[in-house]
MARDRENNU-988572 format. One record per residue: x, y, z of N, C-alpha, C in turn; residue number from 1. Coordinates in steps of 0.05 Angstrom, whole numbers, plus 5000, padded with zeros to 4 digits. Layout:
{{X,Y,Z},{X,Y,Z},{X,Y,Z},NUM}
...
END
This chain:
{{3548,5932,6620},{3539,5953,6602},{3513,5946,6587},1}
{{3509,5924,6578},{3496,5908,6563},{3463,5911,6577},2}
{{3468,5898,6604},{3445,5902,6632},{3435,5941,6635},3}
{{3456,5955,6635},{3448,5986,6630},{3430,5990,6612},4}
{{3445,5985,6576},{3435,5997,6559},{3398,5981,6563},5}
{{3399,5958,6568},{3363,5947,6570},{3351,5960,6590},6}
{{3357,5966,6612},{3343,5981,6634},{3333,6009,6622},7}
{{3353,6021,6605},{3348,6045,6586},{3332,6041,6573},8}
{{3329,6025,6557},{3308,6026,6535},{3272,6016,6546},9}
{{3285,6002,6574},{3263,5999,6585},{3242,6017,6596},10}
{{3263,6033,6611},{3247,6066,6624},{3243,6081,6604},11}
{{3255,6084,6586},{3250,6111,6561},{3227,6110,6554},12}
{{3216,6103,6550},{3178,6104,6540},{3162,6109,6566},13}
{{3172,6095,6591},{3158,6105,6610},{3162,6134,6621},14}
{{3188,6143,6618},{3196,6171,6618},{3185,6190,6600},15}
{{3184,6183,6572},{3175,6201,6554},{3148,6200,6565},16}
{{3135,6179,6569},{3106,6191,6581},{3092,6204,6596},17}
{{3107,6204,6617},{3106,6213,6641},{3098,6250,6638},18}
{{3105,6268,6616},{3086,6286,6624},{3056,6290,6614},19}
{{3060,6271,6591},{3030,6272,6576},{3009,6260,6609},20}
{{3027,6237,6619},{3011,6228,6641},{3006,6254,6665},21}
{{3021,6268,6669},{3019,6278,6695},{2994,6307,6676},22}
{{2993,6312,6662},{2979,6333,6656},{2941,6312,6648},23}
{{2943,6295,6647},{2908,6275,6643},{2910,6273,6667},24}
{{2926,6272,6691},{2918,6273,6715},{2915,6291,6724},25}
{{2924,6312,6720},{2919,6344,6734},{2890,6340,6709},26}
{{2882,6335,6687},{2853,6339,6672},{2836,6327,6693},27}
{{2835,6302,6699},{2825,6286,6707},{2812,6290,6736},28}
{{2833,6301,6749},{2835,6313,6780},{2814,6340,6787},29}
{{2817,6355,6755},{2805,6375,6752},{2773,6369,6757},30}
{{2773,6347,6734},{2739,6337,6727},{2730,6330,6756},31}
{{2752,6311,6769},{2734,6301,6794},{2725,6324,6819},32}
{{2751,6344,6816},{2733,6365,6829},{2712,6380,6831},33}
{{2705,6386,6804},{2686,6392,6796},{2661,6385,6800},34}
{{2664,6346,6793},{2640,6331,6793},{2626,6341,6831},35}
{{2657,6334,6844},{2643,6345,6880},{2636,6363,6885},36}
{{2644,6388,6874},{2627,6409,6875},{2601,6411,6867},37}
{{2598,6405,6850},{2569,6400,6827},{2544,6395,6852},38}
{{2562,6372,6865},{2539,6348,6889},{2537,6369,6911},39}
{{2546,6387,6922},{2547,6399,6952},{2547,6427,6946},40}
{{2521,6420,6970},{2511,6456,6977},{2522,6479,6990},41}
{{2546,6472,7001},{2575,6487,7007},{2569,6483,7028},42}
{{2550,6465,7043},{2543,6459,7074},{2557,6443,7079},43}
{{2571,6424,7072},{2579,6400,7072},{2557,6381,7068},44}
{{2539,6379,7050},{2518,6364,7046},{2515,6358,7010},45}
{{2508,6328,7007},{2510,6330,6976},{2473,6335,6968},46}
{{2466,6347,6942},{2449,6352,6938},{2448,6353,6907},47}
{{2423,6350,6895},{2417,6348,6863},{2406,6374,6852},48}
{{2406,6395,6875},{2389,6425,6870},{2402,6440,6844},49}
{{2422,6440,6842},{2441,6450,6826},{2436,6444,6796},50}
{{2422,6412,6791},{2425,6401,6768},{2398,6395,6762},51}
{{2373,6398,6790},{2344,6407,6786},{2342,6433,6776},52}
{{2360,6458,6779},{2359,6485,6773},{2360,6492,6743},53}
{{2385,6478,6736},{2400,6477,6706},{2378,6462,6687},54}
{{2367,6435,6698},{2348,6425,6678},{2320,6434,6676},55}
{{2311,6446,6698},{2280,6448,6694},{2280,6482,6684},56}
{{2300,6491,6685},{2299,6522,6679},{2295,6525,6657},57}
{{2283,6538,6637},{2281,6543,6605},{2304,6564,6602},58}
{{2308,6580,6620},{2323,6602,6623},{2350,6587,6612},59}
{{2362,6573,6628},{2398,6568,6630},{2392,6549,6602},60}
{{2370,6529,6599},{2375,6514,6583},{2371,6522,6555},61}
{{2363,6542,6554},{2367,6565,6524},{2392,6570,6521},62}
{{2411,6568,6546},{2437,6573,6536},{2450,6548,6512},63}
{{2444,6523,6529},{2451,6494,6512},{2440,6495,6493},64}
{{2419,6504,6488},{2405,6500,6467},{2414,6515,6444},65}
{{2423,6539,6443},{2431,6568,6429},{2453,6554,6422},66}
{{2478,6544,6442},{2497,6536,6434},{2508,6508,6415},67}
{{2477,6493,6418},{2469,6467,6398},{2468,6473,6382},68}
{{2443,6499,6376},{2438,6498,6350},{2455,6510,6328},69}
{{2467,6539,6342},{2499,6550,6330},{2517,6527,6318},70}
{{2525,6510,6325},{2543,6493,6332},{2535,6484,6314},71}
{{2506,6472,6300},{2500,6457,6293},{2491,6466,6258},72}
{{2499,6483,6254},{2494,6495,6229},{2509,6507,6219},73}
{{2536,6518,6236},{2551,6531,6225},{2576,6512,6220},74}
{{2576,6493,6233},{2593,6457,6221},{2591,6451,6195},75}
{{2572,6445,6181},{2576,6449,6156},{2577,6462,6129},76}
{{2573,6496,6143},{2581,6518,6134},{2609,6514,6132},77}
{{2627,6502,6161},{2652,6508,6155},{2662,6480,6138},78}
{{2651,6460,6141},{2664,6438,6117},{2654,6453,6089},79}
{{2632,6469,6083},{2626,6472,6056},{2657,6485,6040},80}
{{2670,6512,6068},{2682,6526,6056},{2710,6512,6054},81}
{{2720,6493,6076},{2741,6478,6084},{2752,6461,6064},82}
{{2727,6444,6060},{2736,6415,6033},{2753,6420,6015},83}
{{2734,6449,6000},{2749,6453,5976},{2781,6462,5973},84}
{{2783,6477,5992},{2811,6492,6003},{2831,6467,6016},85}
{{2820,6443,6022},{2833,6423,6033},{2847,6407,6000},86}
{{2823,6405,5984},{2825,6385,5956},{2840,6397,5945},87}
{{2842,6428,5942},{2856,6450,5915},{2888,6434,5936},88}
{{2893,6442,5965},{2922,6430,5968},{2928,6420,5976},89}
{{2907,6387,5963},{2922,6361,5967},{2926,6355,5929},90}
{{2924,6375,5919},{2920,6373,5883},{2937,6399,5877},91}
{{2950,6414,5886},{2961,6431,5866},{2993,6434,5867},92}
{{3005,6442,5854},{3037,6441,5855},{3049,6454,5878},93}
{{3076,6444,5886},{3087,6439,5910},{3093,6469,5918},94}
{{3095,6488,5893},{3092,6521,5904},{3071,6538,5915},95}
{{3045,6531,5898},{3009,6530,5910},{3011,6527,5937},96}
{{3018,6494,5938},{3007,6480,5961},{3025,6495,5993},97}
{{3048,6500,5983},{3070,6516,6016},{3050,6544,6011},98}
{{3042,6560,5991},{3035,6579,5992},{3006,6574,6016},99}
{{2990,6555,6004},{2963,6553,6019},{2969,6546,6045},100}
{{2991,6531,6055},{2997,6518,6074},{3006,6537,6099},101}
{{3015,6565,6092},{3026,6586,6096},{3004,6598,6112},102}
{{2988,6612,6088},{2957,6612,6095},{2947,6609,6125},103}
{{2945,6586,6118},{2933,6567,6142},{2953,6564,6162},104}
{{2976,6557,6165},{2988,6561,6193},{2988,6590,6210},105}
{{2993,6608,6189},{2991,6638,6201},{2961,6652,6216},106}
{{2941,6631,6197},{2918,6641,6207},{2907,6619,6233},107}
{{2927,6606,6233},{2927,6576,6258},{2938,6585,6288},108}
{{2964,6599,6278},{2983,6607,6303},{2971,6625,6307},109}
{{2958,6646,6291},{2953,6677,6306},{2939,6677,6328},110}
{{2948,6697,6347},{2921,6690,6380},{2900,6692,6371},111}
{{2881,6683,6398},{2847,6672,6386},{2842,6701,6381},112}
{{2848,6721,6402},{2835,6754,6409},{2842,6764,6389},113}
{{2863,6765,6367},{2868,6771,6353},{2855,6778,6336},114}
{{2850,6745,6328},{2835,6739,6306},{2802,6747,6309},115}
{{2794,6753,6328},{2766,6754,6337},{2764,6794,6339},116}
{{2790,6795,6347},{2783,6826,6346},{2784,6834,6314},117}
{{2802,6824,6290},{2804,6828,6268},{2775,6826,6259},118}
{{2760,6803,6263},{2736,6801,6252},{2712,6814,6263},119}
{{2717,6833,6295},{2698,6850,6298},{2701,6873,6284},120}
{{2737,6883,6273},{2738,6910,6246},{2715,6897,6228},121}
{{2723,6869,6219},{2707,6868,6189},{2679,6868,6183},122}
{{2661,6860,6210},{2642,6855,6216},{2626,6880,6215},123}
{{2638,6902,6234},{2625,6934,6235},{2620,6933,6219},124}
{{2597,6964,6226},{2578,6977,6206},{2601,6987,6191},125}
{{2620,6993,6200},{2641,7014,6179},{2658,6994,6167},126}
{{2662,6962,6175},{2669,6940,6175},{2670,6944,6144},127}
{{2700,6923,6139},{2701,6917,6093},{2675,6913,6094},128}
{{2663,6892,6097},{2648,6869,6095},{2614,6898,6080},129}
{{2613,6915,6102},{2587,6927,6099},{2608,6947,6080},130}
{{2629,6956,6084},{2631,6978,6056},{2634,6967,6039},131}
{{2642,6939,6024},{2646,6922,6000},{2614,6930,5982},132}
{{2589,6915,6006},{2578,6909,6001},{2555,6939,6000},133}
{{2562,6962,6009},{2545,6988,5994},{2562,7000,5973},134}
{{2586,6991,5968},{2596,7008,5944},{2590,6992,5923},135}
{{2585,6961,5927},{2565,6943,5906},{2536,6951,5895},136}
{{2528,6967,5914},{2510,6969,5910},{2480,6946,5917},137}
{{2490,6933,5938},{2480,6905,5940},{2469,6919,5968},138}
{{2476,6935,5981},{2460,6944,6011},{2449,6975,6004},139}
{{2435,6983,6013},{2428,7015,6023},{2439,7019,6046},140}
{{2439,7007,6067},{2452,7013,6091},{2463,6992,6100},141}
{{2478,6997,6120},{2499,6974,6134},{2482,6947,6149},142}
{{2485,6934,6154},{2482,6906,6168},{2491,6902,6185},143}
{{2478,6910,6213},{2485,6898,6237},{2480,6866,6256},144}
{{2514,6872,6246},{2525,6834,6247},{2535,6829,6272},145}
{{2541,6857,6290},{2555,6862,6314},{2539,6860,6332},146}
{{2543,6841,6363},{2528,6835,6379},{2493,6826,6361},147}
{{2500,6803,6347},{2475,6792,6332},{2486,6769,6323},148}
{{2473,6749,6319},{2478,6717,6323},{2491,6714,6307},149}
{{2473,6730,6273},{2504,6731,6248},{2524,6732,6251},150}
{{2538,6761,6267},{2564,6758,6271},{2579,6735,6280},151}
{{2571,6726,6303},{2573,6708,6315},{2579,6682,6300},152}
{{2561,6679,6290},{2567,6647,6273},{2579,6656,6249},153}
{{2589,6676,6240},{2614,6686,6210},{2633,6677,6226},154}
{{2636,6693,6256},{2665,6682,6266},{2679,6645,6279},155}
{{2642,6638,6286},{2653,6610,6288},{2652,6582,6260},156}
{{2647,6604,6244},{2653,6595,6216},{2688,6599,6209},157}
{{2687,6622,6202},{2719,6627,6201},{2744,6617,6212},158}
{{2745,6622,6252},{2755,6619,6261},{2771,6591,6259},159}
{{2753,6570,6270},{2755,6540,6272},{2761,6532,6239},160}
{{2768,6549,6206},{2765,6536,6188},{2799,6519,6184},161}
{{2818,6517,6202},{2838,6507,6201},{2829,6478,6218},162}
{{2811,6467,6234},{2814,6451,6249},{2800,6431,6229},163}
{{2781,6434,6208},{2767,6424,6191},{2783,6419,6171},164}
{{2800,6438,6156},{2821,6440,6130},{2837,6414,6141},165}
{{2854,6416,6159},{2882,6401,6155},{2877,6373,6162},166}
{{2850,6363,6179},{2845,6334,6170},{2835,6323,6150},167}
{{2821,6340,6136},{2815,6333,6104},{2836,6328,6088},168}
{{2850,6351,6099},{2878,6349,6077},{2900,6324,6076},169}
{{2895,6316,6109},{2913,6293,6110},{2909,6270,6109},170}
{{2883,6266,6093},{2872,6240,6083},{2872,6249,6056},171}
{{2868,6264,6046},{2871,6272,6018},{2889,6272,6002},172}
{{2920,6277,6014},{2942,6274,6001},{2952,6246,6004},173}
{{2938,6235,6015},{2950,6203,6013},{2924,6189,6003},174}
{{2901,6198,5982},{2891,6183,5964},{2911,6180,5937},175}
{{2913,6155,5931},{2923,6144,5902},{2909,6156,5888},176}
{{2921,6171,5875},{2919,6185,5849},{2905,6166,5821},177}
{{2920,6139,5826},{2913,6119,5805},{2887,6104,5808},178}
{{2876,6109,5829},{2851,6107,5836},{2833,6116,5817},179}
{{2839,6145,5820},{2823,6180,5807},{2825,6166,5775},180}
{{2849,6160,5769},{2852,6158,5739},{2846,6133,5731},181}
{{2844,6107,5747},{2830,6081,5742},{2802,6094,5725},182}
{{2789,6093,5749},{2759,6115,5735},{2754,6126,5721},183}
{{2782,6148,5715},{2768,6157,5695},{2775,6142,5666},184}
{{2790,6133,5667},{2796,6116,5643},{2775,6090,5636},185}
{{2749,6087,5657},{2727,6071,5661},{2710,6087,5641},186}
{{2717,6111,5641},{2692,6129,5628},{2675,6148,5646},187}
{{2685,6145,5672},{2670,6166,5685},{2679,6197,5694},188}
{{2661,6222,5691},{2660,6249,5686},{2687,6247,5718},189}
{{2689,6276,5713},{2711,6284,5738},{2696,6284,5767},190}
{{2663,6291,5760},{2648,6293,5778},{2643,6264,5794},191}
{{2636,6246,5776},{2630,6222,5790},{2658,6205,5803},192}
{{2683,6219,5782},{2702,6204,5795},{2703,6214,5829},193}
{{2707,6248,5826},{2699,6258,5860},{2689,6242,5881},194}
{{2655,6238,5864},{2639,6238,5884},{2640,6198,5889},195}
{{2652,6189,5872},{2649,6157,5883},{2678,6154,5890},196}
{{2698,6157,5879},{2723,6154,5891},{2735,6168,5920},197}
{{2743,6195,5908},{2761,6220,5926},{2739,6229,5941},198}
{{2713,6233,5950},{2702,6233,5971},{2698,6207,5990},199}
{{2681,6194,5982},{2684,6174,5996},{2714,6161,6015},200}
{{2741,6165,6003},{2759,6161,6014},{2768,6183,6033},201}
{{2751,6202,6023},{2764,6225,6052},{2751,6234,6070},202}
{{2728,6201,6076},{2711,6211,6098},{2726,6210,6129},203}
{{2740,6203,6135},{2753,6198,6164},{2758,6226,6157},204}
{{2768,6235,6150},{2785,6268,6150},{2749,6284,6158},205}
{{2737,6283,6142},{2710,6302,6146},{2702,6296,6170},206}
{{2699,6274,6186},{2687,6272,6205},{2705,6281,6230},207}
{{2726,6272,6227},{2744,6286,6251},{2750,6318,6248},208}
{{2746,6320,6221},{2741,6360,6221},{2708,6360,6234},209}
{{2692,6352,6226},{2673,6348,6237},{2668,6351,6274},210}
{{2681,6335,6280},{2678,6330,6310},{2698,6356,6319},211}
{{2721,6365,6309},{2744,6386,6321},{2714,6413,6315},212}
{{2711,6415,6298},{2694,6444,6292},{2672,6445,6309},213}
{{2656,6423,6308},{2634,6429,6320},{2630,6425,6357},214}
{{2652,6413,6363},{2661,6412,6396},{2667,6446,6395},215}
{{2686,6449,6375},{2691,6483,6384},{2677,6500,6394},216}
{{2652,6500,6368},{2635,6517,6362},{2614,6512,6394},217}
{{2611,6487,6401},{2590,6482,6423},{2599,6500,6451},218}
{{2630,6499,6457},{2639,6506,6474},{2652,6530,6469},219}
{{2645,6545,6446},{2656,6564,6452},{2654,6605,6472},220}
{{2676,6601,6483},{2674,6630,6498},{2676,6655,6499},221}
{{2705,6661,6479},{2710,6687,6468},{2699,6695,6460},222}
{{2679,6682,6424},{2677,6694,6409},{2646,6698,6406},223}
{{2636,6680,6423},{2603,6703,6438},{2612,6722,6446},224}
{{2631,6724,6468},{2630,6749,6486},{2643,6769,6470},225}
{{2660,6766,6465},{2672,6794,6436},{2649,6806,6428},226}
{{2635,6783,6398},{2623,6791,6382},{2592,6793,6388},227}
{{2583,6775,6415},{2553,6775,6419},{2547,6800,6436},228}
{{2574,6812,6445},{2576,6835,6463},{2549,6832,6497},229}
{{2549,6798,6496},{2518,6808,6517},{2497,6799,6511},230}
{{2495,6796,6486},{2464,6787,6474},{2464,6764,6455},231}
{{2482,6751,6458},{2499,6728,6439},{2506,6703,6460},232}
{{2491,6702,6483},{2517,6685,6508},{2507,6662,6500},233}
{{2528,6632,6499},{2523,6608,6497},{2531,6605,6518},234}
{{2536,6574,6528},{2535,6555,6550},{2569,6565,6567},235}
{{2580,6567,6551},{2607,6568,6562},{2613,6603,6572},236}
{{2599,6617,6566},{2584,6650,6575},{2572,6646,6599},237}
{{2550,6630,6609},{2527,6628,6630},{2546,6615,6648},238}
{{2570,6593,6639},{2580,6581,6664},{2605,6607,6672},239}
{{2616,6615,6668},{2627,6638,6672},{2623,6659,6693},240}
{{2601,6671,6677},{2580,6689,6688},{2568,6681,6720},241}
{{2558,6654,6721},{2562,6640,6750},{2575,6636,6761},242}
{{2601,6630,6751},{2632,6624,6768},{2644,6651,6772},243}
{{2647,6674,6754},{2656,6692,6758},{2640,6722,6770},244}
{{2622,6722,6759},{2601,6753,6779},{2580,6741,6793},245}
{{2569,6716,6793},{2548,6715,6813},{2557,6701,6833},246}
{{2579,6687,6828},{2598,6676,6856},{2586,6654,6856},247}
{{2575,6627,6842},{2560,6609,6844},{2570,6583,6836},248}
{{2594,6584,6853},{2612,6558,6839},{2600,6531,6835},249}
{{2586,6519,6857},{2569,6496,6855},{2549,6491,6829},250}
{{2530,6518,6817},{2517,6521,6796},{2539,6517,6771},251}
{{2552,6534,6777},{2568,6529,6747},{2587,6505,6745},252}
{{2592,6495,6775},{2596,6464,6765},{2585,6443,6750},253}
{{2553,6450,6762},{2533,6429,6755},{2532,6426,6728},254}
{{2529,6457,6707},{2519,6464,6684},{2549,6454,6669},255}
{{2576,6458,6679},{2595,6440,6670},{2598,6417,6661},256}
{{2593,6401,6684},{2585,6374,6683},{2559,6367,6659},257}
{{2550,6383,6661},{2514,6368,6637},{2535,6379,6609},258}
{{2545,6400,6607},{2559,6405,6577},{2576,6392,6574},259}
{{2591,6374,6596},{2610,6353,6582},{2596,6336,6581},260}
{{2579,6317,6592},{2558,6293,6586},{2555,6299,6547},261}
{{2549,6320,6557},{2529,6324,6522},{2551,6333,6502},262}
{{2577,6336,6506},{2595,6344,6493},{2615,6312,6489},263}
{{2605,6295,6504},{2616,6266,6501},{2599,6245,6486},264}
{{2567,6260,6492},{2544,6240,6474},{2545,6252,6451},265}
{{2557,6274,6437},{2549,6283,6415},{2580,6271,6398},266}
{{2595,6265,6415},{2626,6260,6411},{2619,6227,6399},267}
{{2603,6219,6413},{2596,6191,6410},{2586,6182,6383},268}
{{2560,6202,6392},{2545,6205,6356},{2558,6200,6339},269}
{{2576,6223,6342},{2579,6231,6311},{2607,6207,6300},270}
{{2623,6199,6320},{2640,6174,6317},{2629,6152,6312},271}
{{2599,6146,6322},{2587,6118,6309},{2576,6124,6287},272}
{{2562,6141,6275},{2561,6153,6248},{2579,6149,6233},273}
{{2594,6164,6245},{2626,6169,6225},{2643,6142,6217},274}
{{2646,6121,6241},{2650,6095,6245},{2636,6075,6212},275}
{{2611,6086,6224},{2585,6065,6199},{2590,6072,6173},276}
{{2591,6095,6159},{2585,6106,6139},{2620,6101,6125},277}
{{2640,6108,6137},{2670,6104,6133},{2676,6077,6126},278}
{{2656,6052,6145},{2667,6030,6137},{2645,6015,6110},279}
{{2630,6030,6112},{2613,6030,6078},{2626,6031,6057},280}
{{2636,6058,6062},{2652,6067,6042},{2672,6054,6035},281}
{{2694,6033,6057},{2713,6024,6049},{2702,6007,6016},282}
{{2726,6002,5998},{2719,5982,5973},{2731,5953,5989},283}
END
């Protein structure tokens, strides 16, 4: 029995793994298909045409670019709005904090279309957002946010603000409190205690909201095509568009392949940044 129970404890981890493993191999299997497609002209011949087309074109590469720069501005739009909503509930009483927590799971679980169709109501010309803002008196006429980059980047602001919130939060509720109050009993304002203590310690959380938001935002597909209606397309729109109506599977492999390259060097970046500046910070 003795020889049983160890053979048990021996396989059990290899069992429990076994589907995380079989699904990085079906990922993995995926990628390498892809990569062969990318190489061959459907002749049976490998070729670089595909990835001469994608790079020398201004055309496709306006897509990467649109989707860089999106990506790349509306990331700390969403930490501006995220932080604070992360700090209020890693700081407020245990009824606040399920309330905010509430919040955020409901607006976590709800489907993506959902949520993307909710924010094309709010967005319209007839949208809260434009009647708030003429019964303020703050517009004469409505603001067309619909199929226009604005919209677009409100929703990949909004959307993704749970993927930013809850790693902040979970470095935040496990800062020592006696830290915060060391300081301030040093003599320093609430501000400097923030900004030299409780930030600094909740940089791993910012950067991995960091990297979750702005991978989103780079790759994202719905919520161009919802809200850009057409005139909004990023990278993950153009490969689509090739794979699905122009029938160009090889092309939209290729342009695959270059957005994960650049979706792994920007992954890189921002981890050796994030890496440097974190271990600064440590005291």
């Amino acid at each position: 029995m003795l020889g049983v129970d160890v053979r048990r404890q021996r396989w059990l981890p290899a069992l429990l793994l076994l589907p995380a493993a079989l699904v990085i191999a079906a990922f993995l299997g995926s990628l390498a298909i892809t990569g062969v497609i990318s190489f061959s002209d459907g002749r049976g011949q490998w070729t670089l045409r595909h990835y001469e087309r994608f790079l020398f074109d201004a055309h496709y590469l306006n897509y990467l670019w649109r989707s860089f720069r999106i990506a790349a501005y509306c990331t700390p739009v969403t930490l501006l709005l995220g932080y604070p909503f992360a700090y209020v509930m890693s700081r407020s009483s245990p009824a606040v904090r399920v309330a905010l927590t509430v919040i955020l799971v409901v607006q976590f679980f709800t489907s993506y279309i959902v949520r993307t169709y909710a924010l094309i109501l709010a967005l319209g010309n007839n949208g809260i957002l434009n009647r708030s803002l003429l019964e303020l008196g703050v517009l004469s006429q409505p603001v067309q946010l619909l199929f226009r980059e604005p919209g677009v980047a409100i929703s990949l602001v909004v959307i993704p603000l749970p993927f930013m919130i809850l790693p902040i939060y979970s470095v935040l509720k496990n800062v020592e409190p006696n830290l915060e109050t060391a300081a301030s009993s040093l003599g320093a304002s609430r501000f400097k205690v923030f900004w030299t203590v409780t930030f600094p310690l909740s940089l791993p959380g910012v950067f991995a909201g960091i990297v979750l938001v702005f991978l989103f935002d780079l790759t994202a597909f719905i919520i161009p095509a919802m809200l850009g209606g057409g005139y909004v397309d990023m990278i993950a729109n153009a490969i689509h568009e090739q794979a699905m109506a122009v029938l160009d599977k090889h092309f939209a492999a290729a342009m695959s392949v270059v957005l994960l390259l650049v979706t792994l060097l920007v992954l890189y970046a921002i981890n050796a940044v994030g890496s440097r500046v974190t271990g600064e910070a440590k005291p």
